[in-house]
N, C-alpha and C positions, 0 to 999 in steps of 0.2 A: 579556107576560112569558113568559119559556121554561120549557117543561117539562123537568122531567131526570128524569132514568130513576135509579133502585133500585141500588143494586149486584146485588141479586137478581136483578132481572130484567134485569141486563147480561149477569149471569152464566149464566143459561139461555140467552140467547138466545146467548151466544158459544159454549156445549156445543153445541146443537142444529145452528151452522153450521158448529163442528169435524167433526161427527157426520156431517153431509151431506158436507163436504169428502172427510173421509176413506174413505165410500161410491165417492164419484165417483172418488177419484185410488185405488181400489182398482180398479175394475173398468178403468180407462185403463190402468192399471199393468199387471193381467193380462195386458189385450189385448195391450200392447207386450212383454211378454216372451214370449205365444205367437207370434204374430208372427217376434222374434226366434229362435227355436227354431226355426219351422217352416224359416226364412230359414237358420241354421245346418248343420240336419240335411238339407238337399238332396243333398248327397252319398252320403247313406242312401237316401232315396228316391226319388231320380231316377232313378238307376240300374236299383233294383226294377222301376220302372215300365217303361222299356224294356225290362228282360231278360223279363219277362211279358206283353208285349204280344204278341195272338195271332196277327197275320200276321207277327211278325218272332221271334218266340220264340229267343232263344239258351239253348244247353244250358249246362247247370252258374249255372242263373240266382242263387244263392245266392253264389258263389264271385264273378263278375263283379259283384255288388255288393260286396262286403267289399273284392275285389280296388280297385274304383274311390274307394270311400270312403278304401281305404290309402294312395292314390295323394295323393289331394286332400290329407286331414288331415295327410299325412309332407311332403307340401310346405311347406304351413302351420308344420307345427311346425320345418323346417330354416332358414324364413324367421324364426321364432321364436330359433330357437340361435343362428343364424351373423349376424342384425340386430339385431335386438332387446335381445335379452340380453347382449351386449358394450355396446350403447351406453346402455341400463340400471345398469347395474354402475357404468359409467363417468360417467353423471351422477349417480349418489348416493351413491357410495362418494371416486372421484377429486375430481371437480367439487367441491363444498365444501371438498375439503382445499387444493385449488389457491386457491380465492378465498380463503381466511384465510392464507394465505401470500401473499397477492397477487400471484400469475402472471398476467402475460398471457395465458394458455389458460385459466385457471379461467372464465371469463361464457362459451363457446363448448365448453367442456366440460359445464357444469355446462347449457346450453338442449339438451343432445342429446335430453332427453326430449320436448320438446315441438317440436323441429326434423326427428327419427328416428322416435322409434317411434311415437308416437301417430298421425302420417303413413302408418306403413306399416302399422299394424294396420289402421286405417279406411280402407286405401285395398281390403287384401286382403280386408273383409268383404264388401261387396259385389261383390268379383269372384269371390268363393267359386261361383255358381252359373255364372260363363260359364267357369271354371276344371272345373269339373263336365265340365259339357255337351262342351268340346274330350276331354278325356279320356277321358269315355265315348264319344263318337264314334270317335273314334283306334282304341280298345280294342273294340271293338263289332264293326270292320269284321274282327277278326283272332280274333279271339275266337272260333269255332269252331275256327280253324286249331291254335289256341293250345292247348284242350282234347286235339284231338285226336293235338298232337304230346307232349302231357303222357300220354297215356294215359289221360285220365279219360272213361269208356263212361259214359254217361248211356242209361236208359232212355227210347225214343224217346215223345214225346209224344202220345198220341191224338189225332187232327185229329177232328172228326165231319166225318161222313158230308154229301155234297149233298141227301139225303132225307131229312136227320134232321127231327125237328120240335123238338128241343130239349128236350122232358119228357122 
């Protein structure tokens, strides 16, 4: 004969595996939006990183970062305005009025969100960082020139010494 279990004890033991659930898809969860973040903000830190590195040091390291992040993110978001948000508009707004009138354009109107933009967002996140990298490159190489036809004087950076010891 079979044994059956409690409502009680179904009911703990179903808290106790919500409780473990929810531990686990907490810290998965963390990790993936740090992750993402780290993955987002590239254009913040990439940057930094080159304009501070000690055998290549460019001046006005502060300004060439902000400057390359403007670059990337104004991209992003003109990709944003001038895609996106036209064929947005137009499958939530258009697209259902057309299908309840029964046009032939409403099905092809009303799939541009899943034919446009979700396509183009996920195509531009992971290009975010080789979108980076060309930019900062481009910019990198001209980038004193650029400073110094701007007129911005940076104090020169102390190099040590070949005797130093570093204390």
């Amino acid at each position: 004969m079979g044994r059956t279990l409690s409502r009680r004890t179904l009911g703990a033991a179903d808290g106790a595996i919500t409780r473990c659930a929810a531990r686990t898809m907490i810290s998965a969860d963390t990790t993936t939006h740090g992750l993402v973040l780290l993955w987002v903000s590239v254009p913040l830190w990439a940057p930094a990183l080159r304009a501070c590195l000690p055998w290549r040091r460019l001046p006005c390291a502060g300004r060439f970062t902000l400057t390359v992040a403007a670059l990337v993110y104004g991209a992003f978001a003109a990709c944003v305005a001038l895609v996106m948000l036209p064929a947005e508009v137009l499958a939530t707004f258009i697209g259902p009025q057309l299908l309840e009138m029964g046009a032939p354009g409403g099905r092809w109107v009303s799939a541009l969100h899943a034919d446009v933009v979700v396509p183009v967002f996920l195509a531009f996140i992971p290009a975010l960082p080789g979108v980076t990298w060309v930019v900062m490159l481009l910019l990198a190489r001209r980038w004193p020139v650029i400073c110094d036809r701007l007129g911005l004087h940076v104090l020169p950076v102390p190099q040590p010494s070949p005797d130093s010891t570093g204390a």
